[in-house]
FIRO-400556 format. One record per residue (C-alpha): residue in one letter; residue number from 1; x, y, z. Coordinates in steps of 0.25 Angstrom, whole numbers. Layout:
N
 fitor dolo    px    py    pz
     A  NUM     X     Y     Z
...
END
This chain:
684
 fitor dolo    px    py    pz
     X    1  -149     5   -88
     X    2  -159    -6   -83
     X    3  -164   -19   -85
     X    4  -173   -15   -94
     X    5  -165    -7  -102
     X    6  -156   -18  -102
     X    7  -160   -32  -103
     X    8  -147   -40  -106
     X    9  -140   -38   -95
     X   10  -129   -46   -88
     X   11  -129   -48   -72
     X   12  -116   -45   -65
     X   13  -109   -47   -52
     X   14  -103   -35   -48
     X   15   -93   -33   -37
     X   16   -94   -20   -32
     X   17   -83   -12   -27
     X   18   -88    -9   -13
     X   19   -81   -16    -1
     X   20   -92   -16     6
     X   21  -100   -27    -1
     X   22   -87   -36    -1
     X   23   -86   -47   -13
     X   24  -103   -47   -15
     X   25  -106   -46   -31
     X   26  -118   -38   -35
     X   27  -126   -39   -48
     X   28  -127   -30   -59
     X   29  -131   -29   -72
     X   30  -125   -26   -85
     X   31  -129   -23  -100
     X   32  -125   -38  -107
     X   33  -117   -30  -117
     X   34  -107   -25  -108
     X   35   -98   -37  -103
     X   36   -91   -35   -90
     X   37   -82   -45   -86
     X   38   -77   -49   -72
     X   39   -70   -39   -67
     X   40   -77   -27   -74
     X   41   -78   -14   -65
     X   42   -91   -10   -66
     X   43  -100     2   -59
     X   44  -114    -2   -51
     X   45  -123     4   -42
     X   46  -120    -2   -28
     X   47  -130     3   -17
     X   48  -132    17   -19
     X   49  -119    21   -27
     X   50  -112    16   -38
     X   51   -99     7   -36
     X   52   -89     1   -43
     X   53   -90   -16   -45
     X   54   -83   -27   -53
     X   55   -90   -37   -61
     X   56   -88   -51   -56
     X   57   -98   -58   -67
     X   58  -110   -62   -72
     X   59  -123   -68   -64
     X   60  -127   -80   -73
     X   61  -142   -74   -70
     X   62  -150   -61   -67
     X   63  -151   -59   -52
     X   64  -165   -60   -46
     X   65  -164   -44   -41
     X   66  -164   -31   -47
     X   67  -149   -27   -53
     X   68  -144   -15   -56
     X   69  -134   -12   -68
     X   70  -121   -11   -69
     X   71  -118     6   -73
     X   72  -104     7   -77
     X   73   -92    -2   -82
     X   74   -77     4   -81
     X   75   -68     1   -94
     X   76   -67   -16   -96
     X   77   -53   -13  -100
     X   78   -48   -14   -85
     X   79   -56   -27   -82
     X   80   -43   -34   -76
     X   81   -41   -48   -81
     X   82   -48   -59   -74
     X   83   -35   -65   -65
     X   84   -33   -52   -59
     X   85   -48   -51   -54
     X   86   -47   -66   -48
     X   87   -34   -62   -43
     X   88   -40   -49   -37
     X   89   -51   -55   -31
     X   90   -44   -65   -24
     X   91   -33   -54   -18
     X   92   -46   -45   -15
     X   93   -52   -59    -4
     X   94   -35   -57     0
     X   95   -38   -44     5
     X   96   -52   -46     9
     X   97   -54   -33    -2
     X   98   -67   -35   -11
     X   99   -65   -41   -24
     X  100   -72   -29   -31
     X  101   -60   -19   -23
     X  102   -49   -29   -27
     X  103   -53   -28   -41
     X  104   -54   -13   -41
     X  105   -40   -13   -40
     X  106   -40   -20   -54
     X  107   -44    -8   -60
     X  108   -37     6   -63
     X  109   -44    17   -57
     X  110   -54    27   -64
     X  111   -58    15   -74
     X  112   -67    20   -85
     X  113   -81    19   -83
     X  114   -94    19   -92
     X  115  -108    17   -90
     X  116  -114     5   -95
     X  117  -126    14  -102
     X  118  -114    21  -108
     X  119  -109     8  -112
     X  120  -120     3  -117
     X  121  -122    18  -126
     X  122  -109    14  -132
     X  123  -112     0  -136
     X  124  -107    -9  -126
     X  125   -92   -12  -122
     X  126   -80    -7  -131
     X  127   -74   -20  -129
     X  128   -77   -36  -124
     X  129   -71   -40  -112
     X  130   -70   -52  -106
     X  131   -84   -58  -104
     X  132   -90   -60   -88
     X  133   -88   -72   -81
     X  134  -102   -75   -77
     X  135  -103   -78   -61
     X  136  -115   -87   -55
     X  137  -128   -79   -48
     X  138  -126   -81   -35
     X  139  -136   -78   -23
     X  140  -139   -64   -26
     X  141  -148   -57   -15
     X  142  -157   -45   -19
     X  143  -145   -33   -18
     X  144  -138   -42   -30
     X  145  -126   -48   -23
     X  146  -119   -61   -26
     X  147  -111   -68   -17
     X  148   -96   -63   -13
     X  149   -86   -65   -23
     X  150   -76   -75   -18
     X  151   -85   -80    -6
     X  152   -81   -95   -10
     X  153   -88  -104     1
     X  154   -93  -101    15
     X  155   -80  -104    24
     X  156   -71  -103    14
     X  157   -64   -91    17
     X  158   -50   -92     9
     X  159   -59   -91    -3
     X  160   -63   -76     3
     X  161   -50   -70     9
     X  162   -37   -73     0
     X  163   -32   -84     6
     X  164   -29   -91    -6
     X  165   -23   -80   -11
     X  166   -14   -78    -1
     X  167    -8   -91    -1
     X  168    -6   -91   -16
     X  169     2   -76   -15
     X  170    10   -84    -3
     X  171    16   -95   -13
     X  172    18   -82   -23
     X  173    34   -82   -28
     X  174    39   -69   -25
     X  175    54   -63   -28
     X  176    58   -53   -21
     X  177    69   -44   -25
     X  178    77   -37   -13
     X  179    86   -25   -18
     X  180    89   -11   -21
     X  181    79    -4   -33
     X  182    88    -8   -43
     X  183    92   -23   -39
     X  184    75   -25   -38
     X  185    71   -19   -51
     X  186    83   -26   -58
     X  187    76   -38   -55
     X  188    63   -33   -56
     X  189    64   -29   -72
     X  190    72   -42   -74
     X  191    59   -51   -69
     X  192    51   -43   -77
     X  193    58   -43   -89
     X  194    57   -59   -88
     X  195    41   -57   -87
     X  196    39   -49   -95
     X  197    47   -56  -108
     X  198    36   -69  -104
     X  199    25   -59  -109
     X  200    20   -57   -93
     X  201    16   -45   -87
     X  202    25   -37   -75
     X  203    19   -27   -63
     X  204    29   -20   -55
     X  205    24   -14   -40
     X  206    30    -2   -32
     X  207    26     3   -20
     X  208    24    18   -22
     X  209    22    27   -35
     X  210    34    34   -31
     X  211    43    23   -34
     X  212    34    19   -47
     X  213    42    28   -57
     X  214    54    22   -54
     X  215    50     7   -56
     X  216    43    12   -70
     X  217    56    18   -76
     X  218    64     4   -70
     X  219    52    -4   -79
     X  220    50     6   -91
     X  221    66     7   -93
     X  222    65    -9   -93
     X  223    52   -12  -101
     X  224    48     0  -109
     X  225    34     2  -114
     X  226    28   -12  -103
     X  227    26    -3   -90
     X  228    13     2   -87
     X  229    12     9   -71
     X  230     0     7   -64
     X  231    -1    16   -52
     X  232   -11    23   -44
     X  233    -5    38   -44
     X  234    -9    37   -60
     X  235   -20    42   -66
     X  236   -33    34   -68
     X  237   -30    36   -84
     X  238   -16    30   -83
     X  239   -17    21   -74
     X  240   -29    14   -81
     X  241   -20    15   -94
     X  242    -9     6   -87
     X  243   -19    -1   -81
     X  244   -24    -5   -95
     X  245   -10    -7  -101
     X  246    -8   -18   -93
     X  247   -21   -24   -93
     X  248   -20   -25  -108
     X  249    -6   -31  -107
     X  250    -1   -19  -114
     X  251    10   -15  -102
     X  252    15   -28   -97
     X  253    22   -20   -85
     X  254    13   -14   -73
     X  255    20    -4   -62
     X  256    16     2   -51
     X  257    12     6   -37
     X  258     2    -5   -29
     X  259    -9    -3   -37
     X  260    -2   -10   -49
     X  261    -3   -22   -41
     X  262   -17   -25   -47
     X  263   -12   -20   -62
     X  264   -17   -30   -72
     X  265    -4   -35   -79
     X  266    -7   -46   -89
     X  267     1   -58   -89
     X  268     8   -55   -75
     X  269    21   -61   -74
     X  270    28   -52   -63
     X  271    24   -43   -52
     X  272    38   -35   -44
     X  273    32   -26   -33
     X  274    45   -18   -29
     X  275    47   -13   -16
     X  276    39   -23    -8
     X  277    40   -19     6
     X  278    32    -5     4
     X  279    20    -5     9
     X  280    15     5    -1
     X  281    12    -9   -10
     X  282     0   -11     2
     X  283   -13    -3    -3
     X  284   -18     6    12
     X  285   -33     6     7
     X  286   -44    -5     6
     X  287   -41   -17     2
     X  288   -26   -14     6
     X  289   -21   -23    -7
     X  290    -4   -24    -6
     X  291     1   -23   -20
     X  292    12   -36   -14
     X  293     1   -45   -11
     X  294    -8   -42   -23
     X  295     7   -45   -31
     X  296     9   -57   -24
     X  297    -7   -60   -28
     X  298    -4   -57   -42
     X  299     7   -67   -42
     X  300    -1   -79   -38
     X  301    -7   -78   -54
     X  302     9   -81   -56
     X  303    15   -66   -58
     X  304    28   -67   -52
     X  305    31   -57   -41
     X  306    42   -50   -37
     X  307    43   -40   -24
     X  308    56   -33   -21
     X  309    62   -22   -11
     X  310    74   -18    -5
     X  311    69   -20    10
     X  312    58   -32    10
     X  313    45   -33    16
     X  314    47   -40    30
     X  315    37   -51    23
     X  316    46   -52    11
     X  317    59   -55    18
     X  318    53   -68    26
     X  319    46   -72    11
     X  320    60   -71     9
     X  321    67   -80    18
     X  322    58   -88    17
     X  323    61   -92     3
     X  324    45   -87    -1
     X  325    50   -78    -9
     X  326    62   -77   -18
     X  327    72   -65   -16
     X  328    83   -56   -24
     X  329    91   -49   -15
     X  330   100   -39   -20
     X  331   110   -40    -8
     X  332   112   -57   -11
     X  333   126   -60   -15
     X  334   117   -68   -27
     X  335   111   -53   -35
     X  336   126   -47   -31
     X  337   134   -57   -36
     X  338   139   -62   -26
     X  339   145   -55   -11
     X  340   148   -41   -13
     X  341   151   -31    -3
     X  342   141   -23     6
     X  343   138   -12    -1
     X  344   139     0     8
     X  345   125     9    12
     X  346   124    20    20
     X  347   126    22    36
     X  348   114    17    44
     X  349   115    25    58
     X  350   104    24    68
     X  351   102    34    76
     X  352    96    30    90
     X  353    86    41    95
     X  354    83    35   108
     X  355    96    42   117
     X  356    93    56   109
     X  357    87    69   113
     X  358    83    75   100
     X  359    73    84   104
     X  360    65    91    94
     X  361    75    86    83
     X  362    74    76    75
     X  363    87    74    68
     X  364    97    67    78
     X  365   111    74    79
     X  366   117    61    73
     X  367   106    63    61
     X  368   112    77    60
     X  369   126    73    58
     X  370   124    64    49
     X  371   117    74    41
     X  372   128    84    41
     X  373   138    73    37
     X  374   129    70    26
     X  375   126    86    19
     X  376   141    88    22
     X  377   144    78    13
     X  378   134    85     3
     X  379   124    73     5
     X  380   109    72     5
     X  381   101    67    17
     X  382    86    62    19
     X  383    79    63    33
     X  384    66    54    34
     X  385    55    55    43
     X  386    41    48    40
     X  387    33    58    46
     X  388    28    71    39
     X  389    26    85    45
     X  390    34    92    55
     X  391    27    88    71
     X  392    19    73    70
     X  393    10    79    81
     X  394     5    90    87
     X  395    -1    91   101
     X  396    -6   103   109
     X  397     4   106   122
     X  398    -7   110   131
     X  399   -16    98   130
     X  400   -10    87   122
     X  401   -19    87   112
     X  402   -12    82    98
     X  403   -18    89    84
     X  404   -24    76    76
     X  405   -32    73    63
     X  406   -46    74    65
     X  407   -47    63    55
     X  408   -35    54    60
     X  409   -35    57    75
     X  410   -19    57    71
     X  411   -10    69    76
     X  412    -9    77    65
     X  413     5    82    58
     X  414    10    96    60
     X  415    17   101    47
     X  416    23   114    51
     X  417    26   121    38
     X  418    11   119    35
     X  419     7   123    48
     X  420    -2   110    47
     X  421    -8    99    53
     X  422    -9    87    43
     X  423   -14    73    47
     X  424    -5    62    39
     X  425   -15    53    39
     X  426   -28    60    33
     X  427   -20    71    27
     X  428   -29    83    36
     X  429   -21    95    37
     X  430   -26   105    46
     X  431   -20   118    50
     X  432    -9   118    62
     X  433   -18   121    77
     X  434   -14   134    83
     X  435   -25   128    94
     X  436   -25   116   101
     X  437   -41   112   100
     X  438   -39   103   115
     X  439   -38   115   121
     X  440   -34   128   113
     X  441   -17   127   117
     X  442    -9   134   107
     X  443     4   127   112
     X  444     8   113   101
     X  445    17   102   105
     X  446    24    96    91
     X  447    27    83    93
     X  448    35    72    83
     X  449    41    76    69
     X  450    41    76    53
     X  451    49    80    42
     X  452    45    94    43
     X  453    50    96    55
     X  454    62    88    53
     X  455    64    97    39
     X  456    64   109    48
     X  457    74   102    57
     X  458    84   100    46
     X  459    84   112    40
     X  460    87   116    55
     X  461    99   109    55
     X  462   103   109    41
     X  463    98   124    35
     X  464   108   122    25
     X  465   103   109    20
     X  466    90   109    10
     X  467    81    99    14
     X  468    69    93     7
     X  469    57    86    13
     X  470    49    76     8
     X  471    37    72    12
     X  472    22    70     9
     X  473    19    83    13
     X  474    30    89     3
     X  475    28    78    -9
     X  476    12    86    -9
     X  477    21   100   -13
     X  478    31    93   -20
     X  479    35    79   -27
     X  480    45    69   -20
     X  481    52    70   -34
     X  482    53    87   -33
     X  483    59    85   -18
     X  484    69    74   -21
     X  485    73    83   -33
     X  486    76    94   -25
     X  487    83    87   -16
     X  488    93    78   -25
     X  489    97    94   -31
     X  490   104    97   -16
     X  491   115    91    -9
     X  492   115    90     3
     X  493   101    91     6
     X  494    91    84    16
     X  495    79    76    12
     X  496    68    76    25
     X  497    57    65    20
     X  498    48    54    22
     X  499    44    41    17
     X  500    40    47     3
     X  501    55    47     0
     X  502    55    32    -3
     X  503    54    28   -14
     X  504    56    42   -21
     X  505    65    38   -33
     X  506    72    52   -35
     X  507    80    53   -21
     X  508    94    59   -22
     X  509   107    51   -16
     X  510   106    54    -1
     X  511   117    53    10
     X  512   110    51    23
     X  513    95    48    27
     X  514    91    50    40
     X  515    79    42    46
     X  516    73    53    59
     X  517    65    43    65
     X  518    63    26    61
     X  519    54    27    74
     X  520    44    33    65
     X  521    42    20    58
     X  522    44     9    68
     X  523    35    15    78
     X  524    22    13    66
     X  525    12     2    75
     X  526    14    -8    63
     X  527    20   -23    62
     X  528    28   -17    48
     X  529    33    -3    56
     X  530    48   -10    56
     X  531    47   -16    42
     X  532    43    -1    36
     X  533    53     5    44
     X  534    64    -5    40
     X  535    61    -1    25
     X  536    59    14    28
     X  537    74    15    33
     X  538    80     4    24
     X  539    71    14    14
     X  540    79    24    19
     X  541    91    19    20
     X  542    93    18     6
     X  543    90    33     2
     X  544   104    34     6
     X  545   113    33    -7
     X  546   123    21    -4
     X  547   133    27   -13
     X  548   137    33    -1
     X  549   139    23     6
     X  550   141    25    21
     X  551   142    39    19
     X  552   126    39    18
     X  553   118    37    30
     X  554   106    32    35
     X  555   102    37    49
     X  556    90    32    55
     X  557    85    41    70
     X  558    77    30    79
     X  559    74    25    92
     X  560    74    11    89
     X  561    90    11    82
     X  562    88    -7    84
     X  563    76    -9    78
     X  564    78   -18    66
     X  565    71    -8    57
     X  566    80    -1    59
     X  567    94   -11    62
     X  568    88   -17    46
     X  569    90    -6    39
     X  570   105    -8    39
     X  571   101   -23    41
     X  572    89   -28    35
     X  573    91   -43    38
     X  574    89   -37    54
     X  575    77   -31    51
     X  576    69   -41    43
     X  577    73   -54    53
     X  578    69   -44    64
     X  579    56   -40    58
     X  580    52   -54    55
     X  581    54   -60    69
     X  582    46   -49    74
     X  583    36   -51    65
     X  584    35   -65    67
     X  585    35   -63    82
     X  586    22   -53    80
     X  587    13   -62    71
     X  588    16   -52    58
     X  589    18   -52    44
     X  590    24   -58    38
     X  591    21   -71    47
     X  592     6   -69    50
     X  593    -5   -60    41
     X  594    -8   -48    46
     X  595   -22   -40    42
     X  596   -28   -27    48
     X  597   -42   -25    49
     X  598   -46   -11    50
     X  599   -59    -4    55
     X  600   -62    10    50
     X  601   -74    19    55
     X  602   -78    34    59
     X  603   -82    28    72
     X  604   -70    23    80
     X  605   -80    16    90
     X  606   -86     7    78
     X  607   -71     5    70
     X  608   -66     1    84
     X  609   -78    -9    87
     X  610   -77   -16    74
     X  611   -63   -19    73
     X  612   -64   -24    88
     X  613   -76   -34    83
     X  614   -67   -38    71
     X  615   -56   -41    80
     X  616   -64   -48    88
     X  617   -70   -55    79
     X  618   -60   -60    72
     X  619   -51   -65    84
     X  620   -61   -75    87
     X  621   -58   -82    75
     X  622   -45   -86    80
     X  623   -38   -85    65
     X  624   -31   -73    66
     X  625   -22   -63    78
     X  626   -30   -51    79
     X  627   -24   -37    85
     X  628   -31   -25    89
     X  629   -42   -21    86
     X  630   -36    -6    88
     X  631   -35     8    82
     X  632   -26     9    66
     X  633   -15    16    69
     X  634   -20    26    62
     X  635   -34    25    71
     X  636   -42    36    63
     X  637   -39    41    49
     X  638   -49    53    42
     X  639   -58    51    51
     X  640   -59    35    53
     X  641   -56    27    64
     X  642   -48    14    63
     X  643   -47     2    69
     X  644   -39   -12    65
     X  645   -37   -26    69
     X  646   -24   -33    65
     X  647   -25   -48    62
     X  648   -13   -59    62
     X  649   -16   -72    55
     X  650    -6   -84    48
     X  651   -16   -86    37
     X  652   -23   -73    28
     X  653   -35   -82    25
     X  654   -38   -84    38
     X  655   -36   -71    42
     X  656   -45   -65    31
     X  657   -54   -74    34
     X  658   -57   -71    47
     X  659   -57   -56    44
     X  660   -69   -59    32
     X  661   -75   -68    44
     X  662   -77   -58    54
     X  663   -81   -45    44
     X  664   -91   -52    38
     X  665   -96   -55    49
     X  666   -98   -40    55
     X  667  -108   -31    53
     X  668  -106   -22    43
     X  669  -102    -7    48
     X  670  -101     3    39
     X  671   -95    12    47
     X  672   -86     2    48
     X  673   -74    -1    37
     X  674   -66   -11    40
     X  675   -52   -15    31
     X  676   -44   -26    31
     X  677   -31   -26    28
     X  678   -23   -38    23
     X  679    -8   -36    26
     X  680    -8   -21    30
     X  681     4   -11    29
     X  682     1     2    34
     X  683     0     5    49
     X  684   -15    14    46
END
């Protein structure tokens, strides 16, 4: 097709999906007949490929430079409604994330997609959608490009970074339900039962699909025929059926994992994300979107939002007390009726490895004997270590030389029944070394532990015992499902797992769990390392069944027996007053904002370099704390070498704005990514 063969043409500014080129709007051209509304995904040619784009309206006139035409348009029936592209555009400047990257997330995956000559063939559009909102010519150069999206005025930066958004997402009412799984979703169906008699829409949030299936039966059972789940495990087909059914208003109940977040309810009148402390609601990828923040942006447009968990976020708790948010607590005399009687949970006994000479075993002689008490009363018992594989390094004896990913630079894991090497960062497994390649020794130093090895140690002290791992290296072979099944059939019986167990929804009543190491967790080089391991062990703790009361037991192995992650899981109030005065002391969430910067390149020279001009850079503007620059704690991942800067600031505005002031101002490196990350939650 080309403007000869078509004359009546419309002009349009096309955001096209390539980071890049930022917020710029390019024009194409489109047969008049086919009507594309703001909003519209579209396919163009962009440089020398083809790339996906946006239609952000008409150009009032032709443009004095050659165009070229629009060649493909994905199914109009997903165009989301106008609010939720203004919404996602201003969420997308919150981020500093392209509009045309926030408003990809608008959209299911694997859209359909037709040709506009095909399009044409068959007569035009099968149906009339909304018609363009024409947007002015602006100062086009010769490559056909408009002017930023969102620009606003020179100097007018809250315009371009979020700021007003952030303030209006601070004034947001939020209620929080505090409580078991049971007391939060009584509530939860009780609130949307309300919304949904008004003729309002409802989306519910989880953090992981694992616990997705649960939430569904709560909400089917409740309102059969209104739910429609939306989650990213689905196929393209299904999930773009969901995706539609709630976009017609035909379901008037999205679920899901994150990426429901951005599900286009109609007429939304309620948004519950339920466990609120996971990090799993924070997206690990570019442009790092939290599916709590983008709730809280949704509710600004007057959906109201409810979080709930059992153990709230550090951030949540001084919302809290500070009367920001309202609260139900299932532990107040108010949802109990009055004072009632501690209910009485399991033993917590901390076992101080600081005086002990374990050796080359891992479970203690106290862990021991309160393992034997436990199968002797024919009870079940979980051992939890978060660390996969049977040795967490290898080094050569004779030269010190440690086996590591090629990729990654990390040591590699040894995984004995394998006989393999396997990086648990990129995923490499190589073949165990019979050789050291330093300097040909044939003699292995094994250094460090996983549940592979302490599954061989059980078995050892317990052969009569069947025991079960679980892991992610068993969940490839088998389900989580098949191995809780299994065993739940035995009793006594020993369950060695990692983090993977949370959440599962089909684990047996056990009598005892036993944490090997809570140094694991505390040692992580991040601000949040007490906070996650508070909820790993208050996690934990409650695997344990309380019917039992203090015959259970929760046993926690650890050279730090007073730190008050650990004191707070039989005291809660401990830990939270604890981790917010530190907090406070350091400059952290959740009293300052916290961004990360990071630098990525082949060449660690040029990443190095440019996240040291950054910091630089913006130090001198005086707005913002700036730490490092210095190496990810995970320096090199498949290959690439990584670089941060942490930055500290009272305002996200001003900090935002200072990070668009100093990259626009640097050269353009293509060697060079760089990726910012508002509120960051892994430790990569």
């Amino acid at each position: 097709m080309s403007l000869k063969q078509v004359e009546d043409v419309t002009y349009l500014d096309i955001l096209v999906d390539v980071p890049a080129v930022g917020d710029r709007a390019f024009t194409y051209y489109c047969p008049r007949e086919i009507r594309l509304p703001r909003g519209a995904k579209v396919r163009v040619p962009f440089s020398q490929a083809m790339a996906d784009g946006f239609v952000l309206g008409e150009v009032s006139e032709r443009p004095p430079f050659a165009i070229k035409p629009i060649e493909g348009v994905y199914d109009l029936s997903f165009v989301p409604p106008s609010g939720l592209l203004d919404l996602m555009e201003e969420l997308g400047r919150y981020y500093l994330a392209t509009t045309a990257a926030s408003w990809s997330y608008l959209y299911p995956p694997v859209v359909p997609l037709k040709k506009v000559a095909k399009i044409l063939e068959e007569g035009g559009l099968k149906h009339d959608p909304p018609a363009p909102q024409p947007v002015m010519c602006g100062d086009h150069d010769a490559g056909g490009v408009s002017p930023p999206v969102g620009a606003g005025e020179p100097g007018c930066s809250e315009d371009r970074t979020g700021a007003a958004l952030w303030k209006k997402m601070e004034q947001v009412p939020v209620l929080y339900v505090w409580g078991s799984p049971d007391f939060r979703w009584k509530h939860y169906l009780k609130l949307a039962e309300g919304v949904l008699a008004a003729g309002k829409g409802v989306l519910f949030l989880v953090p992981e699909a694992k616990v997705l299936d649960g939430s569904l039966a709560r909400l089917n059972t409740r309102f059969p025929g209104k739910v429609s789940a939306v989650n990213s495990a689905m196929t393209g087909l299904v999930r773009r059926a969901a995706w539609l059914s709630l976009l017609r208003g035909e379901m008037k109940i999205g679920a899901g994992t994150r990426s429901a977040a951005f599900a286009p309810v109609p007429d939304l009148g309620l948004i519950v994300l339920d466990e609120e402390a996971s990090q799993s609601h924070k997206a690990l990828d570019w442009p790092f979107f939290d599916a709590r923040t983008v709730a809280l942006a949704r509710g600004t447009e007057g959906a109201r939002v409810v979080f709930g968990g059992a153990y709230p976020s550090v951030e949540a708790v001084l919302n809290i007390e500070r009367s920001r948010w309202s609260c139900i607590r299932e532990d107040s005399p108010k949802e109990a009726g009055g004072a009632r009687p501690q209910e009485e949970g399991p033993r917590l006994r901390v076992i101080d490895l600081k005086g002990m000479r374990l050796g080359r075993e891992i479970i203690s002689e106290p862990l021991k004997e309160e393992l034997e008490v436990a199968f002797s009363s024919g009870l079940r018992a979980v051992l939890f270590l978060n660390r996969r594989g049977d040795s967490s390094q290898v080094s050569c004896r004779d030269c010190g030389s440690v086996v590591s990913c090629p990729r990654c630079g990390v040591p590699m894991v040894y995984h004995s029944k394998e006989a393999q090497m396997a990086c648990h960062t990129c995923g490499l497994r190589e073949d165990a070394p019979e050789v050291c390649p330093g300097c040909g020794g044939h003699r292995w130093r094994f250094s460090g532990f996983g549940v592979e090895k302490v599954e061989a140690e059980f078995r050892g002290k317990f052969p009569e015992i069947p025991v079960f791992r679980l892991d992610q290296d068993v969940s490839r072979k088998s389900s989580p499902v098949e191995v809780l099944g299994a065993f739940g059939k035995v009793s006594p019986a020993c369950l060695v797992c990692t983090q993977i167990v949370l959440g599962q929804s089909l684990i047996p009543p056990v009598g005892l769990v036993g944490v090997l190491s809570a140094d694991t967790s505390l040692s992580v080089p991040d601000f949040r390392a007490s906070e996650r391991a508070y909820h790993l062990l208050s996690g934990l703790k409650d695997l344990v069944d309380r019917r039992l009361g203090s015959r259970g037991c929760f046993l926690v192995q650890t050279r730090n027996p007073d730190h008050h992650a650990i004191v707070g899981v039989s005291d809660g109030d401990h830990f939270y007053e604890n981790e917010l005065q530190m907090r406070k002391m350091l400059g952290y969430p959740p009293f300052r904002r916290f961004f990360r910067v990071r630098f990525e390149s082949r060449s660690f020279d040029k990443a190095r370099e440019a996240a040291s001009e950054f910091a630089s850079e913006i130090a001198q503007g005086g707005e913002v704390t700036v730490l490092g620059p210095a190496p990810a704690p995970k320096p090199k991942m498949r290959g690439v070498y990584r670089w941060h800067v942490a930055l500290k600031g009272d305002d996200h505005g001003k900090i935002l704005a200072e990070c668009l002031r100093v990259l626009e101002a640097r050269p353009k490196q293509s060697s060079v990514r760089v990726l910012v990350d508002v509120d960051p939650a892994d430790t990569e």
